[in-house]
C-alpha positions as CSV (number, residue, x, y, z in Angstrom):
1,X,-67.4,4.4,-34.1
2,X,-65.5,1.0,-34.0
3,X,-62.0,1.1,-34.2
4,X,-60.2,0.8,-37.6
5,X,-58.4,-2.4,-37.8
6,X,-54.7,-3.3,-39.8
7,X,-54.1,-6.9,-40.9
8,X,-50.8,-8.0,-42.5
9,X,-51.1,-10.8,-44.0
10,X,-54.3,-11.9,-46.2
11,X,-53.7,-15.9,-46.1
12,X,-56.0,-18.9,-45.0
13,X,-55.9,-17.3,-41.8
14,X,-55.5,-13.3,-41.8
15,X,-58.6,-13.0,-44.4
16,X,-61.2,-14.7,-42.3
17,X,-60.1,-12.7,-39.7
18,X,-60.1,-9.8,-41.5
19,X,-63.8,-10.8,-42.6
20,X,-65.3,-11.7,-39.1
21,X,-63.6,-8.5,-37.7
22,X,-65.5,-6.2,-40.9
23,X,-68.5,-8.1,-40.6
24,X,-68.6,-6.7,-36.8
25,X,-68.5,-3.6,-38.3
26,X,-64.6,-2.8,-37.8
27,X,-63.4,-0.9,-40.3
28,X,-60.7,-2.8,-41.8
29,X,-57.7,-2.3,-43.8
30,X,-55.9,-6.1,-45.2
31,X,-52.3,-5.9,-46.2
32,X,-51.2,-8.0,-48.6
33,X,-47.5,-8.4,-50.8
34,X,-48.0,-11.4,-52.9
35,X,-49.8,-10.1,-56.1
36,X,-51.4,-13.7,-57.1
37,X,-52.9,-13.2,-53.2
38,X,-54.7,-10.3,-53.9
39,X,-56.0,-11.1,-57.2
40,X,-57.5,-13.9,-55.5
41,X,-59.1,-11.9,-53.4
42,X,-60.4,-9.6,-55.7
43,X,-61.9,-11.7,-58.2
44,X,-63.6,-13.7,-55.3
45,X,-61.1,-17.0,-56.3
46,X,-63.5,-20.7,-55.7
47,X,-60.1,-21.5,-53.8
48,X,-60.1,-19.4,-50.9
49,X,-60.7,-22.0,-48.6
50,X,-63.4,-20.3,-45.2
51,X,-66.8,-20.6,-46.9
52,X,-67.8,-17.4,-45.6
53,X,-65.3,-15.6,-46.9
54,X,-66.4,-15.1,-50.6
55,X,-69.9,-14.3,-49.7
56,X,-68.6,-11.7,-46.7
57,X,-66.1,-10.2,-49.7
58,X,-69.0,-9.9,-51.9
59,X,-71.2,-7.9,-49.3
60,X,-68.2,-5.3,-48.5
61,X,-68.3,-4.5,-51.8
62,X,-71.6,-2.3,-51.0
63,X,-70.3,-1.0,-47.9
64,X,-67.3,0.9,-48.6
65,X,-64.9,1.3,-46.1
66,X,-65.3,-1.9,-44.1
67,X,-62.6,-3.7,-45.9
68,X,-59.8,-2.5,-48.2
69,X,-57.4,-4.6,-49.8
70,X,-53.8,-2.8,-50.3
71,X,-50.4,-3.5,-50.2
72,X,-49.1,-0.3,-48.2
73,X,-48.0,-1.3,-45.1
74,X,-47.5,2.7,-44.0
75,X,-51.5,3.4,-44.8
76,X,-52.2,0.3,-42.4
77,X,-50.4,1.5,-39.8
78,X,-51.9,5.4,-40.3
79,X,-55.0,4.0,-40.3
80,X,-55.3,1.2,-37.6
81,X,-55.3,1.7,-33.6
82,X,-54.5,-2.2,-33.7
83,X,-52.5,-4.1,-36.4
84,X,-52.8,-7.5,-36.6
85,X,-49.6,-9.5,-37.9
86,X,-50.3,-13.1,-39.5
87,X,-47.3,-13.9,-41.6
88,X,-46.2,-17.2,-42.3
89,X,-43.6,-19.3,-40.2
90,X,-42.0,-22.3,-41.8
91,X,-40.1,-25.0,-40.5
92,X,-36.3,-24.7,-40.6
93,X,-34.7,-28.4,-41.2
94,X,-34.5,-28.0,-37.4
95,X,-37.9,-28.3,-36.7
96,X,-38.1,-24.7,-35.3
97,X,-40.5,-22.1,-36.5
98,X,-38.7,-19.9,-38.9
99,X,-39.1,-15.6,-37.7
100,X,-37.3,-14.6,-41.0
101,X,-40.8,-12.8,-42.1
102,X,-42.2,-11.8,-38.7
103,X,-38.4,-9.7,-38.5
104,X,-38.1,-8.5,-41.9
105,X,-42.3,-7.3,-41.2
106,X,-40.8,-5.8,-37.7
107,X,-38.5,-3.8,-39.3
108,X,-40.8,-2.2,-41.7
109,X,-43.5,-1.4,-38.6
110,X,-40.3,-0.1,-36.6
111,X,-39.0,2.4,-39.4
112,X,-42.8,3.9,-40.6
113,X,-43.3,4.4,-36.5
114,X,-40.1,6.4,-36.1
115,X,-41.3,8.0,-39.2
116,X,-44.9,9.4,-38.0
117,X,-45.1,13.1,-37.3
118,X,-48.5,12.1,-35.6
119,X,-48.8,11.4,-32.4
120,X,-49.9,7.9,-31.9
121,X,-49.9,4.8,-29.7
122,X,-50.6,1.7,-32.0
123,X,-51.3,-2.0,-30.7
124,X,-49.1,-4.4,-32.6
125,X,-50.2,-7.9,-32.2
126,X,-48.7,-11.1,-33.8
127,X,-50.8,-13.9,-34.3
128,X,-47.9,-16.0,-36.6
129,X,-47.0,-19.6,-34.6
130,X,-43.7,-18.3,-33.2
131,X,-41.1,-19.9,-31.1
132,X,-39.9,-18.9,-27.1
133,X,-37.7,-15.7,-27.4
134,X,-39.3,-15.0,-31.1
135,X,-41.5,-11.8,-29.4
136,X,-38.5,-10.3,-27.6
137,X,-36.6,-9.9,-30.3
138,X,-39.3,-8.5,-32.8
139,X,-39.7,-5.9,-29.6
140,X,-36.3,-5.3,-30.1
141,X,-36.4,-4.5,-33.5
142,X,-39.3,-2.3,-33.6
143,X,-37.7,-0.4,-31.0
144,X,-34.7,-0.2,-32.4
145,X,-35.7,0.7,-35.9
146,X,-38.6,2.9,-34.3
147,X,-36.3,4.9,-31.6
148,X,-39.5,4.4,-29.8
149,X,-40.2,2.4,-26.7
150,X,-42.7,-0.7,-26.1
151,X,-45.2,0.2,-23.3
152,X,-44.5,4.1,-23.9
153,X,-45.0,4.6,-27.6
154,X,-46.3,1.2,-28.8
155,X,-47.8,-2.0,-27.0
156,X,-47.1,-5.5,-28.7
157,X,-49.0,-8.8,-27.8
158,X,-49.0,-12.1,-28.9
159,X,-52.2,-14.0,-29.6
160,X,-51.9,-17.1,-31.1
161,X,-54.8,-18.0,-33.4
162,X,-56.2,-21.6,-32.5
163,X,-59.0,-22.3,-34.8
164,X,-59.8,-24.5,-37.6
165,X,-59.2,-23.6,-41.0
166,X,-62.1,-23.7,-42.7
167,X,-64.6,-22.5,-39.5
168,X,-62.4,-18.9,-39.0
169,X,-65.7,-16.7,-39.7
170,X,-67.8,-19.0,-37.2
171,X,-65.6,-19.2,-34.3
């Protein structure tokens, strides 16, 4: 059985992901928040911008169970072994890459961990563009918020996603 799959985050980037990783056969659960999103998404919107994407949306429909649209961040993380994190980071007047999401998101994941009466040991991996020191303090907070410990209880990565928008689904 291939393992079940959490993405949080269903924009130009997290839904072809979520797509190519369903049309392996993962069994995948996309997260997302913004209502306009998700209608989008479920009335197959021209807009969406990976080619593949509508036609790959339209074939899960007769495979239930490969991909499930939600908005409940503690059935993701139930569900998934791995849970991918692709949230936006905008630039601060700086220039820097803003974490505000990624930390508010971290908090969330942190508190449903320290909450699970299972046992469990999920793979968190950010995908976001992020800036030096950004995945040291998520870790922080998820531990923190989690009373759990990274590398005991949880693992976290960061894989930044270099692809072209547009050729997700091929790549």
């Amino acid at each position: 059985m291939k393992p079940k799959i959490g993405i949080v985050g269903l924009g130009k980037l997290g839904l072809p992901i979520a797509c190519a990783l369903a049309k392996r056969e993962f069994q995948v659960m996309g997260i997302e928040k913004n209502r306009d999103r998700r209608i989008q998404i479920q009335d197959f919107d021209s807009s969406i911008v990976e080619p593949e994407v509508l036609k790959l949306l339209h074939q899960f429909q007769n495979y239930p169970g490969s991909f499930t649209l939600g908005t409940c961040l503690p059935c993701a993380i139930h569900f998934a072994e791995t849970l991918f994190v692709i949230l936006p980071t905008p630039s601060e007047t700086s220039g820097a890459f803003s974490g505000k999401f990624l930390f508010r998101i971290s908090d969330h994941i942190g508190r449903i961990l320290g909450a699970l009466e299972e046992e469990k040991y999920p793979l968190i991996v950010i995908l976001s563009t992020v800036m030096p020191g950004t995945m040291n303090k998520i870790k922080g907070i998820i531990e923190t918020t989690s009373n759990k410990k990274c590398g005991k209880d949880f693992d976290l990565c960061y894989s930044p996603e270099l692809v072209a928008i547009g050729s997700i689904i091929e790549t």
